[in-house]
C-alpha atoms as an extended CHARMM CRD file, in Angstrom:
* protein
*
       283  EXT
         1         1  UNK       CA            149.4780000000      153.0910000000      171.7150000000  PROA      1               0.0000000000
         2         2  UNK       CA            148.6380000000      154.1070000000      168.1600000000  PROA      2               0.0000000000
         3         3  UNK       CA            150.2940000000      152.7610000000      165.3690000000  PROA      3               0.0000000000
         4         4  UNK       CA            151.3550000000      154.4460000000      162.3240000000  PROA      4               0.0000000000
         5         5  UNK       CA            151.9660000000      152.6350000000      159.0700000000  PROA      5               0.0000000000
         6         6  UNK       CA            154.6180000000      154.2180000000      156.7300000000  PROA      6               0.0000000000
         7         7  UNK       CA            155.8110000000      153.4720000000      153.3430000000  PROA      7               0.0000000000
         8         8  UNK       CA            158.7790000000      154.3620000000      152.1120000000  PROA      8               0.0000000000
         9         9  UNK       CA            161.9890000000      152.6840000000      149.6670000000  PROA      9               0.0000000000
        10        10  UNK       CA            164.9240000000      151.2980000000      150.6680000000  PROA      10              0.0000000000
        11        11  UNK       CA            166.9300000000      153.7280000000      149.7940000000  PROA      11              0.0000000000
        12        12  UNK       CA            169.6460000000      155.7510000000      151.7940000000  PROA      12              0.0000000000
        13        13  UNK       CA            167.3410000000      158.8570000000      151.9590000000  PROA      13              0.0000000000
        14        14  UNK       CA            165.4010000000      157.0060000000      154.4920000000  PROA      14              0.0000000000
        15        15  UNK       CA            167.9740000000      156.2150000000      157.1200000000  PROA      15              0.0000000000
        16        16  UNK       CA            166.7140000000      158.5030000000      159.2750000000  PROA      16              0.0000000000
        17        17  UNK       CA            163.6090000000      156.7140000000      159.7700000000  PROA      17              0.0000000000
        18        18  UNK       CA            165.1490000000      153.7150000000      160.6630000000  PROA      18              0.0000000000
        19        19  UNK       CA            168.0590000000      154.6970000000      163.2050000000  PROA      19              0.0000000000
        20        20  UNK       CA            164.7580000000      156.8490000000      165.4010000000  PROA      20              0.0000000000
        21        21  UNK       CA            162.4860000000      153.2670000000      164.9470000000  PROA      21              0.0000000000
        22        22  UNK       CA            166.0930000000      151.3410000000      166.1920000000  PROA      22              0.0000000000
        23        23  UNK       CA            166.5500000000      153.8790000000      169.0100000000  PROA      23              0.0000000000
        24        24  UNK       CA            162.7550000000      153.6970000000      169.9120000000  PROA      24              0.0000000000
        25        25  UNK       CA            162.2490000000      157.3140000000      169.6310000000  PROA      25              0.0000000000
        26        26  UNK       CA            158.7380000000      157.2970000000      168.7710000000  PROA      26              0.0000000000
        27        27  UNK       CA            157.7060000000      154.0960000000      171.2140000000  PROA      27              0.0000000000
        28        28  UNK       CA            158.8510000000      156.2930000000      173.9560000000  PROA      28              0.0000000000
        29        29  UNK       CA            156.0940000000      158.9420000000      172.6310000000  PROA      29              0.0000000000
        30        30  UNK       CA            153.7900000000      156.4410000000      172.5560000000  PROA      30              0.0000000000
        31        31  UNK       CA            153.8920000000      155.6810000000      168.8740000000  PROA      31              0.0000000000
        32        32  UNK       CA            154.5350000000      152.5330000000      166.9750000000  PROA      32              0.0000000000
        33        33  UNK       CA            155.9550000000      153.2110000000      163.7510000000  PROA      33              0.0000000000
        34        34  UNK       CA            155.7290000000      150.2210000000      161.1830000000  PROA      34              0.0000000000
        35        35  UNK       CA            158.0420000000      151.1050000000      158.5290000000  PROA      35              0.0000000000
        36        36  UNK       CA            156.8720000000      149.2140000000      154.7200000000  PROA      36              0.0000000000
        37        37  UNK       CA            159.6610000000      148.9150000000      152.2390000000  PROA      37              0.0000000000
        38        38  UNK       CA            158.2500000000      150.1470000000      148.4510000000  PROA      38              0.0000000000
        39        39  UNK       CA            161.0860000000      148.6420000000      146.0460000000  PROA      39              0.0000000000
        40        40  UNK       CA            158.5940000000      149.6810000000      143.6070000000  PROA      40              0.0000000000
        41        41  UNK       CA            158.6990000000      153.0230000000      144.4040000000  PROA      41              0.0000000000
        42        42  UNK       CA            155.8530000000      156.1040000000      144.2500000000  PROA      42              0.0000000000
        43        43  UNK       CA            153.2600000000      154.2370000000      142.1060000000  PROA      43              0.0000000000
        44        44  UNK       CA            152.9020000000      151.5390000000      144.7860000000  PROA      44              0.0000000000
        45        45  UNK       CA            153.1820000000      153.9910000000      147.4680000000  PROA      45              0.0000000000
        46        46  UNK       CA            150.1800000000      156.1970000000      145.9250000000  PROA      46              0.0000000000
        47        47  UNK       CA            148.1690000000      152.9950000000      145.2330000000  PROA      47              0.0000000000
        48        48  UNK       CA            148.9400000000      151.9820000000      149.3310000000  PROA      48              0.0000000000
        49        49  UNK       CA            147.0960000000      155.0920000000      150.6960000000  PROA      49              0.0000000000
        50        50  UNK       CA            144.4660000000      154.8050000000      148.5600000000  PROA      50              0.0000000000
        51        51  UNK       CA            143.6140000000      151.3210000000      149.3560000000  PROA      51              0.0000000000
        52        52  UNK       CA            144.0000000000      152.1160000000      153.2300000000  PROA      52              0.0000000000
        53        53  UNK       CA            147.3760000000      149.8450000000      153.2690000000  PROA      53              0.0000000000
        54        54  UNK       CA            149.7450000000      152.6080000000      154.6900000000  PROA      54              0.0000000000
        55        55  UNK       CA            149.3020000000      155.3610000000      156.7230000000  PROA      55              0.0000000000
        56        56  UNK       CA            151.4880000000      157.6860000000      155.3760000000  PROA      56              0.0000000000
        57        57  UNK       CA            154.3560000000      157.7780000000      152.9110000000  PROA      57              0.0000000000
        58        58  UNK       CA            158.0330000000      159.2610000000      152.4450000000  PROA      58              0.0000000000
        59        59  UNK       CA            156.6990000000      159.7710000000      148.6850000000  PROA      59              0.0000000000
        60        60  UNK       CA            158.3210000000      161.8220000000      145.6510000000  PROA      60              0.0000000000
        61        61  UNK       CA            157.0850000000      165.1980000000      144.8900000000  PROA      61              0.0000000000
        62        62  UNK       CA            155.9360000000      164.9990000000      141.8660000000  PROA      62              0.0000000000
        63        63  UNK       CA            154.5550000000      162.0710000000      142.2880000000  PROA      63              0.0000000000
        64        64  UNK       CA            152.1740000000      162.7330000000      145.0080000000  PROA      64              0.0000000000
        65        65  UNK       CA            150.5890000000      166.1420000000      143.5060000000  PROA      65              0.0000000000
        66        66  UNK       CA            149.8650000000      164.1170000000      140.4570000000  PROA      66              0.0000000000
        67        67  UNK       CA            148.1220000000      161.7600000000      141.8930000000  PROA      67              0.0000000000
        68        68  UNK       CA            146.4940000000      164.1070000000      144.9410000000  PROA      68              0.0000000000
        69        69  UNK       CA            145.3300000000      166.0060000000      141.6220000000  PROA      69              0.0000000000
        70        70  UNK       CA            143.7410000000      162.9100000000      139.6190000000  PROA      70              0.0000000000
        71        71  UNK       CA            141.8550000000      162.1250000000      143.3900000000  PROA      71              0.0000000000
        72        72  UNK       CA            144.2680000000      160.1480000000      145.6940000000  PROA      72              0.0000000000
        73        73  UNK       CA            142.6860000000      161.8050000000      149.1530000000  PROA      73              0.0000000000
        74        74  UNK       CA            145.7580000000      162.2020000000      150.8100000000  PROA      74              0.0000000000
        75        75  UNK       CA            147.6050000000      165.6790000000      151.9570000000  PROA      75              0.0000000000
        76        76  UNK       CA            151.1600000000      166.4800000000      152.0500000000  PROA      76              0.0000000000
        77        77  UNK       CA            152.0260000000      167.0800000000      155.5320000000  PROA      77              0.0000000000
        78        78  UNK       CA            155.8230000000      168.5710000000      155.2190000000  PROA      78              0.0000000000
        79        79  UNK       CA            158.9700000000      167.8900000000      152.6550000000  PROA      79              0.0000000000
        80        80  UNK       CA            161.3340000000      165.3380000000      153.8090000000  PROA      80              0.0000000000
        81        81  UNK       CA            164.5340000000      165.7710000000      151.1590000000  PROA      81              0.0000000000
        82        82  UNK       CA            164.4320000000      169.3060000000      149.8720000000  PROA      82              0.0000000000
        83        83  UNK       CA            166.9650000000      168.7510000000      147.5300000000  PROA      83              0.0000000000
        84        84  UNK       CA            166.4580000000      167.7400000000      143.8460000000  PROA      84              0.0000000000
        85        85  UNK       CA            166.3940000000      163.9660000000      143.3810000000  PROA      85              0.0000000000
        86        86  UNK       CA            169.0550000000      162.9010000000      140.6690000000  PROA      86              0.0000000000
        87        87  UNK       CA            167.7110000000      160.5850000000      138.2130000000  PROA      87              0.0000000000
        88        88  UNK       CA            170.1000000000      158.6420000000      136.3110000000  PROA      88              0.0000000000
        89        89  UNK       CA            169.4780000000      157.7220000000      133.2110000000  PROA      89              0.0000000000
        90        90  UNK       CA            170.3940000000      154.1320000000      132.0730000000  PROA      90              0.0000000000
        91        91  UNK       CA            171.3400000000      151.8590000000      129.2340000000  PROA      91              0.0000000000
        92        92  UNK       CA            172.3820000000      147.8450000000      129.7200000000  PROA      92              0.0000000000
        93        93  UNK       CA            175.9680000000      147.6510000000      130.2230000000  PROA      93              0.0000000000
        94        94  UNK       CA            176.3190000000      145.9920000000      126.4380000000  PROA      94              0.0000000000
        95        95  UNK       CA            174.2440000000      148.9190000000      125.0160000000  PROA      95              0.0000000000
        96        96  UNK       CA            175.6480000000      150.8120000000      122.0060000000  PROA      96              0.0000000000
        97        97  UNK       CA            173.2700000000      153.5160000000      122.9260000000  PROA      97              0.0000000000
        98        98  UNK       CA            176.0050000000      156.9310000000      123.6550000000  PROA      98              0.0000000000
        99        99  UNK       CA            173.9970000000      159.9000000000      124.4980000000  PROA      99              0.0000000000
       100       100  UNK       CA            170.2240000000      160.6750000000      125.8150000000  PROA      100             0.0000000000
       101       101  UNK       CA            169.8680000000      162.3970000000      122.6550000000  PROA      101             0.0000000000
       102       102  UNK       CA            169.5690000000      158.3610000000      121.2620000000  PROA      102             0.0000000000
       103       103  UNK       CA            166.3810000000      157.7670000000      123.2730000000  PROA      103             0.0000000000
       104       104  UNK       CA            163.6670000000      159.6950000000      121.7200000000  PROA      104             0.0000000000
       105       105  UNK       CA            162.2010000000      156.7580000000      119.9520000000  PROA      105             0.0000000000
       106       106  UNK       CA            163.4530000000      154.0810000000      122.7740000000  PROA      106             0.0000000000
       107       107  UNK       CA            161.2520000000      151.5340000000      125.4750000000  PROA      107             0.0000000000
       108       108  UNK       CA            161.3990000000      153.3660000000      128.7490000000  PROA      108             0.0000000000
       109       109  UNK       CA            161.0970000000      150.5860000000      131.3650000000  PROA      109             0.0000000000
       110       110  UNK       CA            159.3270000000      152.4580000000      134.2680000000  PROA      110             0.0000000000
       111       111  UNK       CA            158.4080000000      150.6870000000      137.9010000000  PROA      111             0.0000000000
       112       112  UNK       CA            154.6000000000      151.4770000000      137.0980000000  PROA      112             0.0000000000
       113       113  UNK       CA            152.2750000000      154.0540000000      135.3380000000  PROA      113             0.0000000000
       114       114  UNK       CA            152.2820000000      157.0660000000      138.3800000000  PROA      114             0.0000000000
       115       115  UNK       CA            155.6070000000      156.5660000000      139.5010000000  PROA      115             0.0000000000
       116       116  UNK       CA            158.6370000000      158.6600000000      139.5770000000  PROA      116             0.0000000000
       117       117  UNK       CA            160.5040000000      156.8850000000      136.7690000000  PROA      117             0.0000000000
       118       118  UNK       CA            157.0250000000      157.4760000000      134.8060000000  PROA      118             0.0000000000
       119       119  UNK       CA            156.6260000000      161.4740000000      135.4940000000  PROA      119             0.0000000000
       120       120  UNK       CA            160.4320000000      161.7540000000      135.0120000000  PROA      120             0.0000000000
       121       121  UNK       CA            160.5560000000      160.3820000000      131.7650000000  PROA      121             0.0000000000
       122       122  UNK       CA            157.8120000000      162.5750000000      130.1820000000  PROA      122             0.0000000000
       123       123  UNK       CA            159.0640000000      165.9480000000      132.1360000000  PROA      123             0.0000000000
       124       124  UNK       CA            163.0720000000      164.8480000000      130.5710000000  PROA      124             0.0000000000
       125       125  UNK       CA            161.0990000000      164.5080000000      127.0980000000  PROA      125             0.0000000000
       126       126  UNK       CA            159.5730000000      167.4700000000      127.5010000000  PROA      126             0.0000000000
       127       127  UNK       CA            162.4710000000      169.2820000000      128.1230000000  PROA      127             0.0000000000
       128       128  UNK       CA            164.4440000000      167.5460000000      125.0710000000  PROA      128             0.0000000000
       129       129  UNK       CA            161.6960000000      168.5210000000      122.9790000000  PROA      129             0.0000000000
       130       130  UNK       CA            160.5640000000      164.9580000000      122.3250000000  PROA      130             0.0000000000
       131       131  UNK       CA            156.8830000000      164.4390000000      121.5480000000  PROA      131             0.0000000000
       132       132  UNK       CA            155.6810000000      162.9560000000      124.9160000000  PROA      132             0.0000000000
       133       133  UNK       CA            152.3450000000      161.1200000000      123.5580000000  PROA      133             0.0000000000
       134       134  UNK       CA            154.7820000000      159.2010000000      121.7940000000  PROA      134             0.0000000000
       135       135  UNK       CA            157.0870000000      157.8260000000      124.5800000000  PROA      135             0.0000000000
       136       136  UNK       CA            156.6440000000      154.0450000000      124.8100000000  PROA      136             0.0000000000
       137       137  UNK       CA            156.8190000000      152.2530000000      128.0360000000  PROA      137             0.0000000000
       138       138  UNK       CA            157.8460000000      148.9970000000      130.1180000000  PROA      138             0.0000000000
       139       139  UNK       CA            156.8420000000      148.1620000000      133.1870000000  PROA      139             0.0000000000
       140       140  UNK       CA            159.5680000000      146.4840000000      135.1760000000  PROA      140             0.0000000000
       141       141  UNK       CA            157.8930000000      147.0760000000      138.6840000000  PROA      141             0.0000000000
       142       142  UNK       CA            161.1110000000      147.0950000000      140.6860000000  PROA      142             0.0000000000
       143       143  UNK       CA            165.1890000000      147.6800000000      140.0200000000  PROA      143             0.0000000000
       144       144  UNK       CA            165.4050000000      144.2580000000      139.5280000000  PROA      144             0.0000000000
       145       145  UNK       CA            162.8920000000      144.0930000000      136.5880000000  PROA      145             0.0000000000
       146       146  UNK       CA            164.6130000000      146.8310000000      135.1610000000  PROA      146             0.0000000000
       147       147  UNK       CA            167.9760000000      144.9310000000      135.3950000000  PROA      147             0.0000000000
       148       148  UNK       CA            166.1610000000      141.8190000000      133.6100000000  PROA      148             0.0000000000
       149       149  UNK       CA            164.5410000000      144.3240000000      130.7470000000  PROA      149             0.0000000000
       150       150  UNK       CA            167.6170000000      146.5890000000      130.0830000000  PROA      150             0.0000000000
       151       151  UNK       CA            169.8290000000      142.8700000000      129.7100000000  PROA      151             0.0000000000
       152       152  UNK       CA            167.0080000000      140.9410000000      127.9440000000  PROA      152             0.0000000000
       153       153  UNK       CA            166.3150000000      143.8260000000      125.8630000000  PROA      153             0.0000000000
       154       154  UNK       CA            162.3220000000      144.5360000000      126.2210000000  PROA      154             0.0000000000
       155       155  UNK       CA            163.5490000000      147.9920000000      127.2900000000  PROA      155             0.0000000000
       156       156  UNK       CA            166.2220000000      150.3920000000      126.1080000000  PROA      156             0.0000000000
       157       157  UNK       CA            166.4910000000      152.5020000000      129.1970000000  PROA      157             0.0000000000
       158       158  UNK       CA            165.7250000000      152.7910000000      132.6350000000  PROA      158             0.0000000000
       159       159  UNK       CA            165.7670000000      156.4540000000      134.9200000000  PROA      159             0.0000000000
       160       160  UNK       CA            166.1930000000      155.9190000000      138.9640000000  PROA      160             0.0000000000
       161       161  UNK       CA            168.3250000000      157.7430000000      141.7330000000  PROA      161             0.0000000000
       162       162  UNK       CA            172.0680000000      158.0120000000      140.1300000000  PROA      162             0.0000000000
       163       163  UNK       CA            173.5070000000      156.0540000000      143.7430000000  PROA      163             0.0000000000
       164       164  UNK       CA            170.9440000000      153.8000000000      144.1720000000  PROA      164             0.0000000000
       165       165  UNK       CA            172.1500000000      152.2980000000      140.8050000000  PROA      165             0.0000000000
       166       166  UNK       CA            175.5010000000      152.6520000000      140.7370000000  PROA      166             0.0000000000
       167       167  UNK       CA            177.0190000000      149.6840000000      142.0660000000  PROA      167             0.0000000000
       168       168  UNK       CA            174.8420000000      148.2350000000      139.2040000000  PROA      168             0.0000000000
       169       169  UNK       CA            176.9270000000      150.5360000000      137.2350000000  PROA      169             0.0000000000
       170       170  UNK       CA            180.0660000000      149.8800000000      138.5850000000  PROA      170             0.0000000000
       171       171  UNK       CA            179.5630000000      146.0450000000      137.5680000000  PROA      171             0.0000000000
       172       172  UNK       CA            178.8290000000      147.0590000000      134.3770000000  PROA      172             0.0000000000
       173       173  UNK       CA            175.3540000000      145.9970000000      134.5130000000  PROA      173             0.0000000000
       174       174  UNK       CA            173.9490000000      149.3150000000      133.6860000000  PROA      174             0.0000000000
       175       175  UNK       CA            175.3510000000      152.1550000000      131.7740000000  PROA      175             0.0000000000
       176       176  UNK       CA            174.3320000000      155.6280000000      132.6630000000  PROA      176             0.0000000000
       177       177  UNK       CA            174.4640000000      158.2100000000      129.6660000000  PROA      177             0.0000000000
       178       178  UNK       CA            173.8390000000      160.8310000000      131.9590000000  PROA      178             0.0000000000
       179       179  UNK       CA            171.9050000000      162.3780000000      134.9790000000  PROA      179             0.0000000000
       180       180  UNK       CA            168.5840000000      164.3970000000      135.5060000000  PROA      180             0.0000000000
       181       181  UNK       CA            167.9580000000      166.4530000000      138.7620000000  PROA      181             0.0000000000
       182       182  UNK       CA            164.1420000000      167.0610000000      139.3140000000  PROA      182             0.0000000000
       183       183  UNK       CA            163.0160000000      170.6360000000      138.7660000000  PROA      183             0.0000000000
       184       184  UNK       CA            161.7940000000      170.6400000000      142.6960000000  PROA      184             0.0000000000
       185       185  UNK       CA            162.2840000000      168.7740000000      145.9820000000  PROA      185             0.0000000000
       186       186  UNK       CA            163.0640000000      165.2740000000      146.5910000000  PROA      186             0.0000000000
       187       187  UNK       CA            160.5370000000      163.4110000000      148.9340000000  PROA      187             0.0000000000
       188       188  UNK       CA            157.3960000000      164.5660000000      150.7420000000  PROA      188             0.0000000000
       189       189  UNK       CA            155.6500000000      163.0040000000      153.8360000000  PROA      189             0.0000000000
       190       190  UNK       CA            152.1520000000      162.1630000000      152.5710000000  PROA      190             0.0000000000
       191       191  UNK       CA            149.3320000000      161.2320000000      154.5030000000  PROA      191             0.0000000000
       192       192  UNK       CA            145.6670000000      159.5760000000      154.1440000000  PROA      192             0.0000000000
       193       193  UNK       CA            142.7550000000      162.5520000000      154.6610000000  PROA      193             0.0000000000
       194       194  UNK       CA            140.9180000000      160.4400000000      157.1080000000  PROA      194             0.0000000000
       195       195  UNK       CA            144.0930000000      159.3240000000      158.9110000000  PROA      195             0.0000000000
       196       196  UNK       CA            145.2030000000      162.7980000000      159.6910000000  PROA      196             0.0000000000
       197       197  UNK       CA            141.8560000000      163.8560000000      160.8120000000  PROA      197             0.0000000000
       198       198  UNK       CA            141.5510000000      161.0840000000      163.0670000000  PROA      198             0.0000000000
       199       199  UNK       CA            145.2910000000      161.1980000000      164.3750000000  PROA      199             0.0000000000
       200       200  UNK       CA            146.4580000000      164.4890000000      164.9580000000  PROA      200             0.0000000000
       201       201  UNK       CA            148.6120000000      163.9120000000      168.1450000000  PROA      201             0.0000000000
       202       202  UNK       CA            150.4820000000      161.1010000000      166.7460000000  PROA      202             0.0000000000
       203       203  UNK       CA            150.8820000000      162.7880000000      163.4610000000  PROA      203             0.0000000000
       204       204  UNK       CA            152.6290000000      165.6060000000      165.5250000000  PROA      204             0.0000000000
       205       205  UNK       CA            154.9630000000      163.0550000000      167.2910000000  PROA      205             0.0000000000
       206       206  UNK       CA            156.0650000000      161.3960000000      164.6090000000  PROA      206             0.0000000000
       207       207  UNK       CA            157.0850000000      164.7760000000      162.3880000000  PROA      207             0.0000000000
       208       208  UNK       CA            158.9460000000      166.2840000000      165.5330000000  PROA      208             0.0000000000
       209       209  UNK       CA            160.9420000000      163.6770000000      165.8270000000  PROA      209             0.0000000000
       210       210  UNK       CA            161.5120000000      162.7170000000      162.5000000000  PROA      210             0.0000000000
       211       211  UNK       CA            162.4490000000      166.5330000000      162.4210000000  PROA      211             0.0000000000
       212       212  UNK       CA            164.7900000000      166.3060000000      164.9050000000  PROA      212             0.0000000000
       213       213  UNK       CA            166.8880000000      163.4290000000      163.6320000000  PROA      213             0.0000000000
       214       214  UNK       CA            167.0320000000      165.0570000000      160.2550000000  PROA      214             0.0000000000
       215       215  UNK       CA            167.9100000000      168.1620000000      161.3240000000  PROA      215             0.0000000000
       216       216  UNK       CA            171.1580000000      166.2990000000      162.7980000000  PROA      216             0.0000000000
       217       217  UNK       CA            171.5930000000      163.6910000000      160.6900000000  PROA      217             0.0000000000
       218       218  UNK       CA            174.8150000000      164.9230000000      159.0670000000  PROA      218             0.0000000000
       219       219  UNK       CA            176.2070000000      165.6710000000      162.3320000000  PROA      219             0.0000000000
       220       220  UNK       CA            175.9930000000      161.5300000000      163.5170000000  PROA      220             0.0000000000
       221       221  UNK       CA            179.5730000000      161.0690000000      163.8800000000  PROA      221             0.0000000000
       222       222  UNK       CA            180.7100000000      158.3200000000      161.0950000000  PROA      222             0.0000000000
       223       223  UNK       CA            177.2340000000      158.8190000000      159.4810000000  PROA      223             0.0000000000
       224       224  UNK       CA            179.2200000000      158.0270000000      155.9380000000  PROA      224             0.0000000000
       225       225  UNK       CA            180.4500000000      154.6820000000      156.7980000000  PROA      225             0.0000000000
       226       226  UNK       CA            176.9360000000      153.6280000000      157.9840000000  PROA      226             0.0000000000
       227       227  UNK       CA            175.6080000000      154.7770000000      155.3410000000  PROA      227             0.0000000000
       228       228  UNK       CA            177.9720000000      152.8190000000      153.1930000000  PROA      228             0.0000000000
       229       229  UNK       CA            177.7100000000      149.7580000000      154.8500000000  PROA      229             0.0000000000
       230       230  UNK       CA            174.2470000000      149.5280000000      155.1280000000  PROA      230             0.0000000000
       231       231  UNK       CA            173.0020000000      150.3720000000      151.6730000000  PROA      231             0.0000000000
       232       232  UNK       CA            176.4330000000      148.7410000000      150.1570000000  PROA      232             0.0000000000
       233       233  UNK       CA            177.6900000000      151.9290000000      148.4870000000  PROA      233             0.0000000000
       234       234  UNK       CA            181.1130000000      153.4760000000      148.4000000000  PROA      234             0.0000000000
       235       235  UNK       CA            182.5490000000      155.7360000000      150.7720000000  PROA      235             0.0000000000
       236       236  UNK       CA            183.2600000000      158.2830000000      148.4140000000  PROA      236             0.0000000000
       237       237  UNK       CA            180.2630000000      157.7830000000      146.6270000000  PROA      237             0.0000000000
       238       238  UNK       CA            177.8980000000      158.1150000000      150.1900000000  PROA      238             0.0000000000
       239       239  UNK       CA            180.1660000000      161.5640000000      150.9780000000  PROA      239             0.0000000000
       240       240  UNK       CA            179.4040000000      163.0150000000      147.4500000000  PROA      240             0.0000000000
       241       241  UNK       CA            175.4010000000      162.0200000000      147.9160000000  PROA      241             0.0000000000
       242       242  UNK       CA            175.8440000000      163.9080000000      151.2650000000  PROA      242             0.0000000000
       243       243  UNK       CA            177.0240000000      167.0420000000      150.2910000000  PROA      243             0.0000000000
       244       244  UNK       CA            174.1680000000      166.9800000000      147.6150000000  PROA      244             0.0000000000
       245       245  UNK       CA            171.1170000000      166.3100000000      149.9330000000  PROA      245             0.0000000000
       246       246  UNK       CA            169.2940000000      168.4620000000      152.6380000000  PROA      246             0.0000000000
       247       247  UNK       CA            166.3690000000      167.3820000000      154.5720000000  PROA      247             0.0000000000
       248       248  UNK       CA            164.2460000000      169.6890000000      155.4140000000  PROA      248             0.0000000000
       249       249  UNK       CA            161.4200000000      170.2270000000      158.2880000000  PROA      249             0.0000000000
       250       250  UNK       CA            159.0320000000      172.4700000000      156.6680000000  PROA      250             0.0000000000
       251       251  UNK       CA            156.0230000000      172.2780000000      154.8990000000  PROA      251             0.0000000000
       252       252  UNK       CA            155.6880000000      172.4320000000      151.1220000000  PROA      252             0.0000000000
       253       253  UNK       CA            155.2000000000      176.0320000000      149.4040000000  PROA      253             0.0000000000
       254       254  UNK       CA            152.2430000000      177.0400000000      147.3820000000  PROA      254             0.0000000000
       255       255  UNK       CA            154.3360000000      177.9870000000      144.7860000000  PROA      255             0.0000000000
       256       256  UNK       CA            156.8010000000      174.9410000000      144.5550000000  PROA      256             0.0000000000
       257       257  UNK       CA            152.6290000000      172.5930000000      144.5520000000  PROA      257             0.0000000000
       258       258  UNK       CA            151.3930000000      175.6110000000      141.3280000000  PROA      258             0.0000000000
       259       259  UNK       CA            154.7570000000      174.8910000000      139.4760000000  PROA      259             0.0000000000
       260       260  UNK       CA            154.8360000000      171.2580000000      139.6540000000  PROA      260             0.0000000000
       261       261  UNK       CA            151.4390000000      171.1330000000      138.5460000000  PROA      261             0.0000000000
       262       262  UNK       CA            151.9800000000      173.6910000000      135.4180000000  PROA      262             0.0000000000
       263       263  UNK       CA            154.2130000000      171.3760000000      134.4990000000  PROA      263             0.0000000000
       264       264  UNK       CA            151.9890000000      167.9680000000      134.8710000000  PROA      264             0.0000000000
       265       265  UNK       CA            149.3180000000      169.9230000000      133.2370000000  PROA      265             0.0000000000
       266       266  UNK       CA            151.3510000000      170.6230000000      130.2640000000  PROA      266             0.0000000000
       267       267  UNK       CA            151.9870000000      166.8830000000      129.9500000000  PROA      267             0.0000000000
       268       268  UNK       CA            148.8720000000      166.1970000000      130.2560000000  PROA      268             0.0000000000
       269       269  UNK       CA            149.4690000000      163.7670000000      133.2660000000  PROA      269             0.0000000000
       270       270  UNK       CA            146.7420000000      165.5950000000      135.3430000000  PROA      270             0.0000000000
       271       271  UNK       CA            143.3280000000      166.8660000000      133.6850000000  PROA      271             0.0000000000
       272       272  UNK       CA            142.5650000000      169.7130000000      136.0250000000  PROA      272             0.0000000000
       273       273  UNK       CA            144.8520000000      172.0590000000      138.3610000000  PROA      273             0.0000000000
       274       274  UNK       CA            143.6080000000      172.2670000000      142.0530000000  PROA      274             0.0000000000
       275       275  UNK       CA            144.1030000000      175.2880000000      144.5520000000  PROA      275             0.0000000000
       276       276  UNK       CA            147.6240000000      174.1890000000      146.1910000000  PROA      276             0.0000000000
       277       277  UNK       CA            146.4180000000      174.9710000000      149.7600000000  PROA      277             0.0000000000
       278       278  UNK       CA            144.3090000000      171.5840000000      148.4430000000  PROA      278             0.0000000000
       279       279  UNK       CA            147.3730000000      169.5630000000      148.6300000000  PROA      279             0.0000000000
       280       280  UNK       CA            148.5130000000      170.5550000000      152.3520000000  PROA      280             0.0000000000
       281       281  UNK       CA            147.2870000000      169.1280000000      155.4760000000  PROA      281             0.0000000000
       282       282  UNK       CA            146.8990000000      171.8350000000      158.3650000000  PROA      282             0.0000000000
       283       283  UNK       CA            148.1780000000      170.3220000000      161.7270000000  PROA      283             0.0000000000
């Protein structure tokens, strides 16, 4: 039996995962799935496959062309979450801090150089017209950290997935001035070069049925409430996130890979753009 190593956070977008590992979908196919939880997010996850930890990873977009293009040797082997990720964008709860517009000149606590909370800063900067080589930076390594910073006061604001925080919000913990979709898709599934060339068949299990529980997942009857209970969110908070999220079972386009890199090459977070069909494994 071949086993497959996958990273991934503990987030709600990953449920899938976990209900076909519980229901021994992929042990039936002759797969073992370990699933890794990465509180810290893309910048641990991109640092696993290069050191040969994980297999592959449920890994943000952006974050996983950057660092395929500054020589991670991994390949994108299909988008999870097609849907744009919404980043919210956080102040401590006791923050007089009113409006993004207040941040140019802030500490941005990020969960490490690479990550999504990193590339998201500098592409909202951007955007705002800020002057990106300026942006100063924390790093808080997990949500926790960024709870200790934002209170303490080593950093002024903190961007991660607007449900994910918000019971942190709710308590009052965290204040969020406002929200920030990403300009693509959500998640990819990423894996190691030398993994995928050595592990075709079980690469191929383990998308189809990923594939097929996403491609039902909204249909699980009282999906919501599991949802809620598990990742101890509201109801109505889990039913808005649902209606805002697709998974998807295809594989990246060429043009969604050129446009995320014109835009990491204009902030100069990668040094060279690469062919996009560099980016894609074939299977």
């Amino acid at each position: 039996m071949t086993t497959v190593r996958i990273g991934g956070v503990p987030e709600h977008f990953n449920l899938p995962w976990h209900l076909a590992i519980e229901d021994e979908m992929f042990i039936e196919q002759g797969v073992h799935v370990q699933w890794i939880d990465f509180p810290e997010g893309t910048g641990a996850m991109n640092k696993a496959l290069r050191d040969n930890e994980i297999d592959l990873a449920v890994i943000l977009t952006g974050g996983i062309i950057k660092d395929i293009a500054n020589g991670n040797p991994s390949k994108i082997l299909q988008i999870f979450v097609s849907s744009p990720l919404q980043w919210g964008v956080h102040v401590a709860g006791s923050s007089t801090l009113q409006s993004i517009e207040e941040l140019e000149d802030k500490v941005c606590a990020i969960s490490r150089y690479g990550s999504g909370s990193h590339v998201m800063a500098h592409v909202q900067a951007e955007q705002r017209g800020w002057n990106t080589d300026e942006l100063k930076f924390k790093v808080i390594n997990t949500l926790d950290g960024a709870i200790t910073a934002l209170t303490e006061g080593t950093a002024d604001y903190f961007m991660w997935e607007h449900f994910t925080t918000k019971p942190i919000v709710d308590k009052g913990v965290f204040k969020r001035l406002g929200d920030f979709p990403t300009p693509w898709s959500c998640f990819v599934i990423a894996g190691r070069e030398d993994f995928i060339a050595e592990h075709y068949d079980a690469i191929n299990v383990v998308l189809e049925t990923i594939n097929t529980v996403s491609a039902d997942f909204k249909n699980i009857p009282s999906i919501d409430r599991t949802l809620a209970n598990r990742y101890e969110q509201q109801l109505e908070d889990i039913q808005k996130w649902l209606t805002m999220t697709t998974w998807s079972q295809e594989q990246i386009t060429n043009k969604e890979i050129e446009r995320i890199q014109s835009r990491l090459s204009d902030l100069k977070m990668i040094d060279n753009k690469l062919e996009a069909s560099l980016f894609k494994a074939t299977l």
